[in-house]
MARBA-3410 file (N, C-alpha, C, O; in Angstrom, 1 decimal):
231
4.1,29.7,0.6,2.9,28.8,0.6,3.2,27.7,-0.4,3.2,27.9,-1.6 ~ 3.3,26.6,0.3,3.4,25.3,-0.9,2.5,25.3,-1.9,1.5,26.0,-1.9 ~ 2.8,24.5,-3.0,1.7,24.3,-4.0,0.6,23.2,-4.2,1.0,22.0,-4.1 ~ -0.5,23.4,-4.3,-1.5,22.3,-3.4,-1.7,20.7,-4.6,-2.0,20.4,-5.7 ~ -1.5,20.4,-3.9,-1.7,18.9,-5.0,-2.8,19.1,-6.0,-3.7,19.9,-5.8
-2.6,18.5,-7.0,-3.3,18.4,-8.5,-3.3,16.8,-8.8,-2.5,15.9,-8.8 ~ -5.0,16.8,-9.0,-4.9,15.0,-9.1,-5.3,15.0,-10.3,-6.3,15.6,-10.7 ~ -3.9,14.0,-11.1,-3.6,13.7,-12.1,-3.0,14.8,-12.8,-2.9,15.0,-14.0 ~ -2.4,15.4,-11.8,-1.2,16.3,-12.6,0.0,15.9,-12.9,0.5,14.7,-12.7 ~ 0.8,17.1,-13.6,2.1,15.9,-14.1,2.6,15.5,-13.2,3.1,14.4,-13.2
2.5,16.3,-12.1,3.5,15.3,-10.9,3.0,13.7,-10.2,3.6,12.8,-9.7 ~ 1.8,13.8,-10.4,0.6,12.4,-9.6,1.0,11.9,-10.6,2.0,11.2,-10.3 ~ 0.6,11.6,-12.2,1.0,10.6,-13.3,2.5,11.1,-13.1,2.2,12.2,-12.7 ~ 3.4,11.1,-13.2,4.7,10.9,-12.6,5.2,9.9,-11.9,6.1,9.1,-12.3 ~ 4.3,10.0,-10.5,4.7,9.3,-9.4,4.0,8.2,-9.6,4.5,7.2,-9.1
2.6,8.0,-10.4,2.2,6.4,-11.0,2.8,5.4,-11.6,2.8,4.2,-11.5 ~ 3.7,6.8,-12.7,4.0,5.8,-14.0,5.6,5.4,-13.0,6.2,4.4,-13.3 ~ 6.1,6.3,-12.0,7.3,6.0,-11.6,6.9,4.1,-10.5,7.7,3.2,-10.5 ~ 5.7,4.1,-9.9,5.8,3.1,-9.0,5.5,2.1,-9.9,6.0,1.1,-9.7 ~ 4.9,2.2,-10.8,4.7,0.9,-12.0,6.3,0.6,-12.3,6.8,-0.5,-12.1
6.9,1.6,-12.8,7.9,1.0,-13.9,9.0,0.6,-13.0,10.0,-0.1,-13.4 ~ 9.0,1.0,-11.7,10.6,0.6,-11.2,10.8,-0.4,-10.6,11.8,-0.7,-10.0 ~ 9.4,-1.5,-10.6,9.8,-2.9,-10.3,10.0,-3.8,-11.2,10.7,-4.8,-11.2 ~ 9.2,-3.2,-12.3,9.7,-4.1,-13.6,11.4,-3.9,-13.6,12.2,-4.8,-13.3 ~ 11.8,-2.5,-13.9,12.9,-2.9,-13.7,13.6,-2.8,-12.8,14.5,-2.1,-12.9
13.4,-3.2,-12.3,14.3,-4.1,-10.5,14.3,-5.2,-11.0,15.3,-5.9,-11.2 ~ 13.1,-5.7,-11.4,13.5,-7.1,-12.1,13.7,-7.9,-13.0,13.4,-9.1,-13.0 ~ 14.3,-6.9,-14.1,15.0,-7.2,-14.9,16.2,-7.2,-15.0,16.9,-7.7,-15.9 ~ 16.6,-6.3,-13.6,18.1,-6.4,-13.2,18.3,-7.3,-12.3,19.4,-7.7,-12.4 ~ 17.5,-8.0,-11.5,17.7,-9.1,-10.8,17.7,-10.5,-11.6,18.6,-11.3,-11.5
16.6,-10.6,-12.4,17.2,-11.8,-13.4,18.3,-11.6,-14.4,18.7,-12.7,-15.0 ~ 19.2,-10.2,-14.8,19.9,-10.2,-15.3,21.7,-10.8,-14.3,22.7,-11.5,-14.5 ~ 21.4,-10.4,-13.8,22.4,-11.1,-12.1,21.5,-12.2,-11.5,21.0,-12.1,-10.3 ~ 21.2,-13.6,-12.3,20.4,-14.6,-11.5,21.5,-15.0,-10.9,22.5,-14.6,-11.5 ~ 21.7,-15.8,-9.6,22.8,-16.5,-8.9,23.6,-15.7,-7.9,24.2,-16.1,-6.9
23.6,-14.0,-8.6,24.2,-13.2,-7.8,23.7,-11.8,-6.7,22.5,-11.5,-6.8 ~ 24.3,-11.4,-6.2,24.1,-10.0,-5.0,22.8,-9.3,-5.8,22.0,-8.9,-5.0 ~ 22.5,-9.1,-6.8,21.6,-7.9,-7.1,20.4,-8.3,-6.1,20.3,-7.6,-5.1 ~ 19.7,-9.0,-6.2,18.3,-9.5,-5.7,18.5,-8.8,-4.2,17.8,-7.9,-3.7 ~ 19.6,-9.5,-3.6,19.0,-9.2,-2.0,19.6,-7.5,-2.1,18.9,-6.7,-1.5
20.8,-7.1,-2.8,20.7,-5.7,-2.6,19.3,-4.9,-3.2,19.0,-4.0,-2.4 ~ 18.8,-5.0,-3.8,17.2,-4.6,-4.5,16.5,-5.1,-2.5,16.3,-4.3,-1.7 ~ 16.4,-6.1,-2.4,15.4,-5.9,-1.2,15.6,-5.3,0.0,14.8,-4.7,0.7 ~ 16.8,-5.5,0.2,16.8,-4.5,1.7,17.1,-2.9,1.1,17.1,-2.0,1.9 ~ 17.4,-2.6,-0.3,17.4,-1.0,-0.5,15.8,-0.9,-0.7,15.7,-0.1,-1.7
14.9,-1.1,-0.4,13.8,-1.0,-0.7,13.2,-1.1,0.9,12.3,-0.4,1.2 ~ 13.6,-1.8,1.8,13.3,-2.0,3.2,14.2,-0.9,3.6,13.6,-0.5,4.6 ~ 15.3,-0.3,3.5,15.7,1.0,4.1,14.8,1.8,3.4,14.6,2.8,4.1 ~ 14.3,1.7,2.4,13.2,3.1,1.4,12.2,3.1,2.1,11.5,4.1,2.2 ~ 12.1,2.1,2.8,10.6,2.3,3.6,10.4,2.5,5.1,9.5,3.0,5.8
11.7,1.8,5.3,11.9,2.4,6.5,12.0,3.8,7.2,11.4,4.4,8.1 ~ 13.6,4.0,6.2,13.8,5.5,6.5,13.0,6.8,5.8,13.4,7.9,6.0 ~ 12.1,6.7,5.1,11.0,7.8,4.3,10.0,7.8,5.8,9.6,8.9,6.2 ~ 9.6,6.4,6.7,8.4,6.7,7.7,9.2,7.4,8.6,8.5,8.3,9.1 ~ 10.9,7.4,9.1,11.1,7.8,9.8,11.2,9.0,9.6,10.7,9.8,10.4
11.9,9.5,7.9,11.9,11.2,7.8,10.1,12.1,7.7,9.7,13.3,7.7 ~ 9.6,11.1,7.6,7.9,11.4,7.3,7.5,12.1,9.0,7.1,13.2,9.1 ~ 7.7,11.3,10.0,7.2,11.7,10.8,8.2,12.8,11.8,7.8,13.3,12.8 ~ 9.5,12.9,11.3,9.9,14.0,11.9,10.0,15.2,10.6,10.7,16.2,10.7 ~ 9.5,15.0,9.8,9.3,16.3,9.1,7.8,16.5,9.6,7.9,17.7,9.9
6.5,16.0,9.9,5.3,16.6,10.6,5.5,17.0,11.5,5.0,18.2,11.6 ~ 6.3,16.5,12.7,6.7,16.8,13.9,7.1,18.6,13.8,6.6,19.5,14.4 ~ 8.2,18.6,12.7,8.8,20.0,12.6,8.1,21.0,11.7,8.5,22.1,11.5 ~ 6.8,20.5,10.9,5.9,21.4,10.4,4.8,21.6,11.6,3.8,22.3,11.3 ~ 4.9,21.0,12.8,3.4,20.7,13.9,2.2,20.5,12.9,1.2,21.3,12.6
2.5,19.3,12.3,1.3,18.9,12.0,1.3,16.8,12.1,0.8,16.0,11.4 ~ 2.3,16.7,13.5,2.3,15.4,14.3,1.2,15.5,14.7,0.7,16.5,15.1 ~ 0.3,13.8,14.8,-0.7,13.7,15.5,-1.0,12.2,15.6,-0.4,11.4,14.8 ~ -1.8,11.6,16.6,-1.6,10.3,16.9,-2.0,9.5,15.9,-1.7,8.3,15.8 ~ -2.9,10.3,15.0,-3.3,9.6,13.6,-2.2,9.6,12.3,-2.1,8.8,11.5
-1.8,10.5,12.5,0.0,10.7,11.2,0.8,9.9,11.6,1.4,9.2,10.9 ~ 0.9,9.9,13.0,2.0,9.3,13.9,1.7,7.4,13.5,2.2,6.6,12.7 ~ 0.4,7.3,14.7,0.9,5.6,14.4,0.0,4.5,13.4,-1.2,4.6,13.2 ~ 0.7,3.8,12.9,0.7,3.0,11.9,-0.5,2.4,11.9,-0.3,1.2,12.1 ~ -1.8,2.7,11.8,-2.8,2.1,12.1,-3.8,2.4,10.7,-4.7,1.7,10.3
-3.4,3.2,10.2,-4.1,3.2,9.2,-3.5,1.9,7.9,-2.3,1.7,7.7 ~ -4.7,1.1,6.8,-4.4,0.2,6.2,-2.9,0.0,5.5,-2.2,-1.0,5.5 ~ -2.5,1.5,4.8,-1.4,1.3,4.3,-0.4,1.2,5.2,0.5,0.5,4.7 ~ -0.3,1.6,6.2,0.6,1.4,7.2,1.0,0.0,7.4,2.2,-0.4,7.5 ~ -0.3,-0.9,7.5,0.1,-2.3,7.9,0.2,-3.0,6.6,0.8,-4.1,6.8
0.1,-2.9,5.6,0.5,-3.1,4.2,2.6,-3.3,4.1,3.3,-4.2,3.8 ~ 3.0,-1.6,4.5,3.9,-1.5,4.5,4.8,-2.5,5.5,5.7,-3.3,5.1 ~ 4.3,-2.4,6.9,5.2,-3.7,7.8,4.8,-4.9,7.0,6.0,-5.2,6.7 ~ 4.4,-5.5,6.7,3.9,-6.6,5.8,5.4,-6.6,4.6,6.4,-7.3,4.6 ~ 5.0,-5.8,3.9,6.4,-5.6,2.9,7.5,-5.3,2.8,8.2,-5.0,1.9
7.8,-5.2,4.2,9.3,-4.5,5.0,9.5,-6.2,5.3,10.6,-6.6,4.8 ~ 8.8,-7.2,5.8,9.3,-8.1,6.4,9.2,-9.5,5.5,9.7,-10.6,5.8 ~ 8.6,-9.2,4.3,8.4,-10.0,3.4,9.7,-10.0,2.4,10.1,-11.0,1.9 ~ 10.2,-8.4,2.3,11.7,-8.4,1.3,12.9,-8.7,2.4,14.0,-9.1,1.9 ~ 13.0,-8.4,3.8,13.6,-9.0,4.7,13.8,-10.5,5.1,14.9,-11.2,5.2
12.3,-10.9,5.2,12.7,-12.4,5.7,11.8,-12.5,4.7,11.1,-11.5,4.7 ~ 11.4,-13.6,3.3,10.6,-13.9,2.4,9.9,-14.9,3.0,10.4,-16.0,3.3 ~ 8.8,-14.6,3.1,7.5,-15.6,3.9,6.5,-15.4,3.4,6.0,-14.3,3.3 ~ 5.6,-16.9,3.0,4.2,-16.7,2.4,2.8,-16.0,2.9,1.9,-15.4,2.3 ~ 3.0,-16.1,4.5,2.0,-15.3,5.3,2.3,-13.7,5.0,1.3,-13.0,4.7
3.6,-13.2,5.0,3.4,-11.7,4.8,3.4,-11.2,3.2,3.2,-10.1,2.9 ~ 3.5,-11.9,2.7,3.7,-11.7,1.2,1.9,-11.5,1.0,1.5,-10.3,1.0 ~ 1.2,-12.1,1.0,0.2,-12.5,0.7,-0.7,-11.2,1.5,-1.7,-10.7,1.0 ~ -0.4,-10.8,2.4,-1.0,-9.7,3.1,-0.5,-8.8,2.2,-1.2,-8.1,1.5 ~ 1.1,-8.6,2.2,1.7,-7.2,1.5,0.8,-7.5,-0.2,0.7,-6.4,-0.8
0.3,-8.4,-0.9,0.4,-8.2,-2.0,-1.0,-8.0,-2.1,-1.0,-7.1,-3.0 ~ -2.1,-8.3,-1.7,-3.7,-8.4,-1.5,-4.0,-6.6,-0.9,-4.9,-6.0,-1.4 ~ -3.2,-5.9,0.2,-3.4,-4.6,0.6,-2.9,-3.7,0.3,-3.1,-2.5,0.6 ~ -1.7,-4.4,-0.9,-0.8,-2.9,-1.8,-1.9,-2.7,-3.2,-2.3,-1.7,-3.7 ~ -2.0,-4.2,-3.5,-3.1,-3.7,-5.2,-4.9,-2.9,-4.4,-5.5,-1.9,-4.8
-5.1,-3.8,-3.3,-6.6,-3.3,-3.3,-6.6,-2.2,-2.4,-7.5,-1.4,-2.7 ~ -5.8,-1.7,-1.3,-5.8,-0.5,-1.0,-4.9,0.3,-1.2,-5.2,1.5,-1.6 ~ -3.7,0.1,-1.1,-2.6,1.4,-1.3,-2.9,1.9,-2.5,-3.1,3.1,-2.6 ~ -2.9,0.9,-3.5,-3.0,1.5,-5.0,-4.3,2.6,-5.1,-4.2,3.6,-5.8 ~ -5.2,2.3,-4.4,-6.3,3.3,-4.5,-5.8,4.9,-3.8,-5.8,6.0,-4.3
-5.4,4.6,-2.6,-4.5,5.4,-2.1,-3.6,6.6,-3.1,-3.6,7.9,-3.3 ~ -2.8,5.2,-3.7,-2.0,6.4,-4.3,-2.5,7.1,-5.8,-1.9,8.0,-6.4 ~ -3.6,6.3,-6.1,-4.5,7.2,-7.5,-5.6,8.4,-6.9,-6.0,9.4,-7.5 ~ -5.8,7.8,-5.7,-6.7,9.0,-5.2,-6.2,9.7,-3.6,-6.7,9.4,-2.5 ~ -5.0,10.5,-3.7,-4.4,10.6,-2.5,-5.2,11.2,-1.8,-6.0,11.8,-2.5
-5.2,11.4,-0.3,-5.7,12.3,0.7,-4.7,13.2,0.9,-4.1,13.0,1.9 ~ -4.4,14.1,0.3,-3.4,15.0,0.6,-3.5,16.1,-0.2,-4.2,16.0,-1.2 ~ -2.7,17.5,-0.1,-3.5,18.9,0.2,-1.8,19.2,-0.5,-1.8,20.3,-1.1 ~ -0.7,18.5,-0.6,0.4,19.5,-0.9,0.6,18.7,-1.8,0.4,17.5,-1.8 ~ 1.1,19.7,-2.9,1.8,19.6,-4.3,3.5,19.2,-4.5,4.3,19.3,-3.6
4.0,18.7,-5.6,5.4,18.6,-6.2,5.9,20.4,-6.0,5.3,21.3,-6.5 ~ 7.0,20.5,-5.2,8.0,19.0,-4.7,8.2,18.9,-3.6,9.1,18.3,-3.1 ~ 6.8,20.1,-2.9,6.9,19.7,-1.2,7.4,18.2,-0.5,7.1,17.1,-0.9 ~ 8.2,18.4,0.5,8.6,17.1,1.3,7.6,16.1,1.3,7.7,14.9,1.2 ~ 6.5,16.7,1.5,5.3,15.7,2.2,4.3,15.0,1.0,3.4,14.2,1.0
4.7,15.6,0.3,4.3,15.3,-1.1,5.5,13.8,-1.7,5.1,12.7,-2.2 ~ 6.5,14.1,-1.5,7.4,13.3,-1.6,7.9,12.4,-1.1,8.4,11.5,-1.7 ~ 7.8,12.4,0.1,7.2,11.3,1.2,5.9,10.4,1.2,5.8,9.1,1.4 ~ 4.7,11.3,0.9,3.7,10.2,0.7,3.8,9.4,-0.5,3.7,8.2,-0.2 ~ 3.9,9.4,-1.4,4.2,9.0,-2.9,5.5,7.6,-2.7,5.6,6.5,-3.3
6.5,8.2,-1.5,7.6,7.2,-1.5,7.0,6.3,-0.4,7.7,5.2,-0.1 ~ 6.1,6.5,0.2,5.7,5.7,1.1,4.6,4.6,0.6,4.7,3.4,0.9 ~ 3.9,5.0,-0.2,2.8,4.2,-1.0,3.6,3.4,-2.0,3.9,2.2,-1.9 ~ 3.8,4.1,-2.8,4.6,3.9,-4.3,5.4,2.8,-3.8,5.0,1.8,-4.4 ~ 6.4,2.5,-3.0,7.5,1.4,-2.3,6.3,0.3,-2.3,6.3,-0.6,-3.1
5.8,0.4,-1.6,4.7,-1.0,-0.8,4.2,-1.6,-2.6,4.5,-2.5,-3.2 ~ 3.5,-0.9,-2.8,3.5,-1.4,-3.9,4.6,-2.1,-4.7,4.7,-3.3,-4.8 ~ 5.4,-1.3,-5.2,6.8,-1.4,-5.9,7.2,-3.2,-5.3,7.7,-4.2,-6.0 ~ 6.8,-3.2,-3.6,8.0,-4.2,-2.8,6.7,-5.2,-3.8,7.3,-5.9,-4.7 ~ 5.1,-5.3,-3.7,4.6,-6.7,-3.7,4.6,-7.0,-5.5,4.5,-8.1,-5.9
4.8,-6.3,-6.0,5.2,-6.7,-7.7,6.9,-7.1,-7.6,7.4,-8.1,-8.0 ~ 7.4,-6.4,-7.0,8.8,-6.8,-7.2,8.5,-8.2,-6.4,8.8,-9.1,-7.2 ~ 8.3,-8.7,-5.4,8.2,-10.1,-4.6,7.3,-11.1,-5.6,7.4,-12.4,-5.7 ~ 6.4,-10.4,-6.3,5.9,-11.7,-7.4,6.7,-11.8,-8.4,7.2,-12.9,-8.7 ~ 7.1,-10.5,-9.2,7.6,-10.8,-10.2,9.1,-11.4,-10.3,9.6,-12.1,-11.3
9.7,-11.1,-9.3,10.8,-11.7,-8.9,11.4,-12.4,-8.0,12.5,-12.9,-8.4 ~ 11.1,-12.7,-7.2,11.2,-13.7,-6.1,10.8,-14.6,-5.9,11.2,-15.5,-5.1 ~ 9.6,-14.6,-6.8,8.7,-16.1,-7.2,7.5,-16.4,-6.4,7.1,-17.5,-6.4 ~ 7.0,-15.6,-5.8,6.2,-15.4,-5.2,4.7,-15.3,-5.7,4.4,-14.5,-6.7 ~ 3.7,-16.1,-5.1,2.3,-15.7,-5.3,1.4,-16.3,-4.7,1.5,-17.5,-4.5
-0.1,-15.5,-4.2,-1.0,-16.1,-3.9,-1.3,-17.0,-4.0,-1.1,-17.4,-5.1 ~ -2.0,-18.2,-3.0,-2.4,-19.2,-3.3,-4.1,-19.3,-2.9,-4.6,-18.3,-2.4 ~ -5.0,-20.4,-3.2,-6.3,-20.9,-3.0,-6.4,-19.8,-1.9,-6.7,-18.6,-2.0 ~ -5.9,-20.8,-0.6,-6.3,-20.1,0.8,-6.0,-18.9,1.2,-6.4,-18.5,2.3 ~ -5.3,-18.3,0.4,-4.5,-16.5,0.4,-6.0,-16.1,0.6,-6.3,-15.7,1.7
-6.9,-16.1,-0.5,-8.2,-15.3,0.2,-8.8,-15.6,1.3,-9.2,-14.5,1.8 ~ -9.1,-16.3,2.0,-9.3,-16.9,3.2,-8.2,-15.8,4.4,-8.6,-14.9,5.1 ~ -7.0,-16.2,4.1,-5.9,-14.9,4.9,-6.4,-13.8,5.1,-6.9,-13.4,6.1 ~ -6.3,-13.3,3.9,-6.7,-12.0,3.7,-7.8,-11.2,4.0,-7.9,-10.1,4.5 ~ -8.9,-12.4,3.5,-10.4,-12.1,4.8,-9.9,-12.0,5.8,-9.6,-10.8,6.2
-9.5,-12.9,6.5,-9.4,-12.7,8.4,-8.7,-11.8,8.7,-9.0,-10.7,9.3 ~ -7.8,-12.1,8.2,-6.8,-10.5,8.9,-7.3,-9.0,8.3,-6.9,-8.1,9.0 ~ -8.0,-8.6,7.3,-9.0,-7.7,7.0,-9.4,-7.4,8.0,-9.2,-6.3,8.6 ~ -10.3,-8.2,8.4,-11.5,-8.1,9.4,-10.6,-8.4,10.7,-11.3,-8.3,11.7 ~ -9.5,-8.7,11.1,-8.3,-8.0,12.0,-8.4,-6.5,12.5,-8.7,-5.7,13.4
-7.9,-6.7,10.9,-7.5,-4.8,10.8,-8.9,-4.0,11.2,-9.0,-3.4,12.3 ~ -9.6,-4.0,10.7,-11.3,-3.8,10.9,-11.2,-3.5,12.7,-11.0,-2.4,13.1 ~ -11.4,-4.5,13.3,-11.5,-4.5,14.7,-10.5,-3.9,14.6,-10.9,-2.8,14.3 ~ -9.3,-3.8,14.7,-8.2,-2.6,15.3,-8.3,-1.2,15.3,-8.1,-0.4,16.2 ~ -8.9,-1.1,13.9,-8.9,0.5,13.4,-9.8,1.1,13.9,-9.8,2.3,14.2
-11.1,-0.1,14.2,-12.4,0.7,14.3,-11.9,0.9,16.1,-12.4,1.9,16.6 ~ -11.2,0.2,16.9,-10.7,0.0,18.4,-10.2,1.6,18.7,-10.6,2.4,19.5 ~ -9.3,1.7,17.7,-8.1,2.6,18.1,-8.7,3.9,17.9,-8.3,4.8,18.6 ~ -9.9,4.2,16.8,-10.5,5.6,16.1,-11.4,5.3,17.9,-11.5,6.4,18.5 ~ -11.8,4.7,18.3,-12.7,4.5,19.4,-11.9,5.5,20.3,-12.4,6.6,20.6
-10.7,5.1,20.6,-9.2,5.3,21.9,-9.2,6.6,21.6,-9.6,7.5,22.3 ~ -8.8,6.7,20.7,-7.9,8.0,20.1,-8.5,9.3,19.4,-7.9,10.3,19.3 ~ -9.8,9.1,18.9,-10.6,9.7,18.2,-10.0,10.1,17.2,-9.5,11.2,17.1 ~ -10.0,9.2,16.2,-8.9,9.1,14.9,-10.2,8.9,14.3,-11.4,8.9,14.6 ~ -9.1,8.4,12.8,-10.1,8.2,11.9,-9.3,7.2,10.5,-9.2,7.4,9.3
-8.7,6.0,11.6,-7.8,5.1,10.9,-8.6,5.0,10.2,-9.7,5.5,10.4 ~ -8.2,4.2,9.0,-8.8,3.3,8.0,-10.3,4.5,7.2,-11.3,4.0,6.6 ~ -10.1,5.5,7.5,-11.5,6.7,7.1,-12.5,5.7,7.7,-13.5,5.8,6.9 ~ -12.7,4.9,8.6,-13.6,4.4,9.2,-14.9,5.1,10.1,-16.0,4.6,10.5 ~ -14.4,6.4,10.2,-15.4,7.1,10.7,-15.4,8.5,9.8,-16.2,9.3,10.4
-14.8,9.2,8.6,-15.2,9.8,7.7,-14.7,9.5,6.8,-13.8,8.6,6.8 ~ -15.3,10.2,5.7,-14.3,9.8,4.3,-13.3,10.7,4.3,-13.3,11.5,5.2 ~ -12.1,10.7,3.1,-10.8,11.6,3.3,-11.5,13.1,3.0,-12.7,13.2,2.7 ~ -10.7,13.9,3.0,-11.1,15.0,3.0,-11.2,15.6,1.2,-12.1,16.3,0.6 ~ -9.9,15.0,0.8,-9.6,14.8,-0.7,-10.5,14.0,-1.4,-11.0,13.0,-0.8
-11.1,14.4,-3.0,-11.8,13.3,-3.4,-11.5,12.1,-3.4,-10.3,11.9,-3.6 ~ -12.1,11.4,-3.4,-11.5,9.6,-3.6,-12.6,9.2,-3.7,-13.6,9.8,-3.5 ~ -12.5,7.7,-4.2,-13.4,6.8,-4.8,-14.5,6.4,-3.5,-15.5,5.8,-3.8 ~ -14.4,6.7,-1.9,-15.2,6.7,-1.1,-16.2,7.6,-1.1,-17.1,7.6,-0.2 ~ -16.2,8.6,-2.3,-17.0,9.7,-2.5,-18.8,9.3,-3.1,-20.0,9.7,-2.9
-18.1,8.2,-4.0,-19.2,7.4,-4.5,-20.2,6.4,-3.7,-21.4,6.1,-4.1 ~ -19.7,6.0,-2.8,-20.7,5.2,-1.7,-21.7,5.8,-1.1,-22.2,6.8,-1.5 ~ -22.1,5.4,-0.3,-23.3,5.6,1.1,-22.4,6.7,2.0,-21.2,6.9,2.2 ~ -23.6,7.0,2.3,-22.8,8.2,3.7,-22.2,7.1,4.9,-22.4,5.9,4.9 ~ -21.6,7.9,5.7,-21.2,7.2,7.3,-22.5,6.7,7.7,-23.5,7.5,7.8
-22.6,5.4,8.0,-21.8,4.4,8.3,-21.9,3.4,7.6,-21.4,2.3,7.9 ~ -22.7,3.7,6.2,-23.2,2.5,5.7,-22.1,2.1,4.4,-21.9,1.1,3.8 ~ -21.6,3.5,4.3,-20.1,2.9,3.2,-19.3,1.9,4.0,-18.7,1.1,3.4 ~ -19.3,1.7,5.5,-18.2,0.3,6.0,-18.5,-0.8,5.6,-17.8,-1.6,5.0 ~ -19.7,-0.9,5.8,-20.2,-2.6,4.2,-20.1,-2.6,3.1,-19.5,-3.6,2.7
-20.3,-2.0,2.4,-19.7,-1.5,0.8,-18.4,-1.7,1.1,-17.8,-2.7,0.5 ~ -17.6,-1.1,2.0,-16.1,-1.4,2.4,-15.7,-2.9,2.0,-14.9,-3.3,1.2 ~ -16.7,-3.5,3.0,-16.3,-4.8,3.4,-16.6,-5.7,2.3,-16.1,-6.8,2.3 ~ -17.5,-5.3,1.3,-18.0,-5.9,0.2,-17.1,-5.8,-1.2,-17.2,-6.6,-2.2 ~ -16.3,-4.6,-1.1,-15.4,-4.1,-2.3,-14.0,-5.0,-1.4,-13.2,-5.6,-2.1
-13.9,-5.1,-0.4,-12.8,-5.9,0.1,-12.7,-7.2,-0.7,-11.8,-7.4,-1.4 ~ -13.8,-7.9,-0.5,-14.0,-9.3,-1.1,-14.1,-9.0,-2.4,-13.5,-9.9,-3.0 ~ -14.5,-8.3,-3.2,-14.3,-7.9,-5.0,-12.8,-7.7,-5.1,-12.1,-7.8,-6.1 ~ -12.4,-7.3,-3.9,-11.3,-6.7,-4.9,-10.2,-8.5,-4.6,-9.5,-9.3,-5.3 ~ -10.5,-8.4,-3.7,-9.2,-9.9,-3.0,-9.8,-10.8,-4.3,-8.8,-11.1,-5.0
-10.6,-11.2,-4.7,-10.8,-12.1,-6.3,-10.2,-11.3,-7.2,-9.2,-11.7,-7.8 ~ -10.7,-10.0,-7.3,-9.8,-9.6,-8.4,-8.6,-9.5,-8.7,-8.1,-9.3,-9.8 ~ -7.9,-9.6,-7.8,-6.4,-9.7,-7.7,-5.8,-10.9,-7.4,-4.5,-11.0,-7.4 ~ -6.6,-12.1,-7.2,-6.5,-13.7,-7.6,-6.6,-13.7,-8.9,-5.7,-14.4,-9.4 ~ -7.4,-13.1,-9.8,-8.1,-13.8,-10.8,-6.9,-14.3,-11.8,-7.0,-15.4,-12.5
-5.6,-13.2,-11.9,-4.8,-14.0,-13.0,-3.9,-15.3,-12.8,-3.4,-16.1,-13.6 ~ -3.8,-15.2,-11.5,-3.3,-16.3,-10.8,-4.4,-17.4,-11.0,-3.8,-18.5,-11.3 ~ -5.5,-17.4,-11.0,-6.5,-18.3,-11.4,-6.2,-18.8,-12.9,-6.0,-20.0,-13.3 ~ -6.2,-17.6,-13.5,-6.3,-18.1,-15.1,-5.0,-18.6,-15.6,-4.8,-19.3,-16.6 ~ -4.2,-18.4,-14.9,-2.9,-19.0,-15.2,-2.9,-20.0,-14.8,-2.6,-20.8,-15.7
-3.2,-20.9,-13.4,-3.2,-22.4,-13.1,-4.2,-23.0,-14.1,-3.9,-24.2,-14.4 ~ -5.4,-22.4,-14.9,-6.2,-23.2,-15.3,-5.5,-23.4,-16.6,-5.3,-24.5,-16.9 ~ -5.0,-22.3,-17.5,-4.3,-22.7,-18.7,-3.0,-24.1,-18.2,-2.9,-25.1,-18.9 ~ -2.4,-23.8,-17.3,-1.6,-24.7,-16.7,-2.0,-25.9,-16.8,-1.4,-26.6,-17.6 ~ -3.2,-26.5,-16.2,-3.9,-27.5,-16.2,-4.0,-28.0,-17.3,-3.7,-29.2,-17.4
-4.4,-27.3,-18.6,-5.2,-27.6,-20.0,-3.5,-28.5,-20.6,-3.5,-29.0,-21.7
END
């Protein structure tokens, strides 16, 4: 019998303090090789990390039978976070950057402080989720802090619409499939910060309302830094 996850055990602050510190240094090793190979080897070993973790992710469920069309397809927010940050350290582009970096701070990161998940260190699936979250994140600090990368004015604007994109998708697909992308139709099973809202269905506005708090909040130093800029 595996060991069941512990939030904020040593292994969860582990895997926090590990997705914080390994982009800093990624890029300290990338500005230490400016001009040379390190940078693009750092992005695509990080686009194989995320690649091949979804591929061993879903055939290790498959061979626990615990595949399902909700485990399986990428419909839930981190999911589209991740394609976002697969294609952003592949091809560097303002449109995906700006998605990857607005849905790794305001949802993955909550994700990975408050996981939905039931197994402990150093089960596979345990290790998998953490490498799955933890990366996306990891990719949109390493693409600001190193690649030069950052939101702009209209980035909130983006990120509204395609939000409310994702919105209509998830809410489409939990329709199709009787899922429960995006916890759109319950909260996780695990505690998380959805615990604190309104019951179904009235936490999806609060949703939609912590969406827009959070997309400023994750402008804001970008703000404060153009304004000092200005002075």
């Amino acid at each position: 019998m595996p060991d069941s996850f512990t939030p904020f055990g040593s292994a969860h602050i582990g895997a926090i303090l590990l997705t914080v510190t390994a982009p800093l240094v990624l890029t300290a090793v990338a500005r230490r090789d400016a001009g040379g190979s390190a940078s693009k080897i750092i992005r695509w070993t990080l686009v194989a990390l995320l690649v091949g973790n979804r591929a061993f992710r879903i055939l290790l469920l498959h061979l626990e039978g615990e595949l399902t069309i909700e485990s399986a397809a990428p419909m839930h927010l981190c999911d589209w976070a991740s394609i976002a940050a697969v294609i952003t350290l592949a091809y560097p582009n303002q449109w995906t950057y700006e998605l990857c970096y607005f849905w790794a701070m305001g949802g993955t990161l909550q994700a990975l402080v408050t996981p939905d998940l039931a197994y402990g260190f150093p089960d596979p699936r345990f290790i998998t989720f953490f490498i799955s979250h933890g990366a996306v994140i990891a990719a949109a600090l390493y693409a600001t802090l190193s690649m030069g990368m950052r939101p702009v004015p209209m980035s909130i604007v983006h990120i509204l619409v395609w939000s409310a994109v994702y919105l209509i998708a998830a809410m489409t697909a939990n329709f199709l499939f009787d899922a429960n992308f995006g916890y759109l139709r319950a909260k996780p099973s695990q505690p998380s910060a959805l615990d604190y809202l309104a019951p179904w269905p009235y936490y999806i506005v609060q949703l939609a309302a912590l969406a827009i708090a959070s997309t400023l909040l994750y402008y804001a130093p970008f703000f404060i830094i153009d304004r000092f800029k200005r002075r």
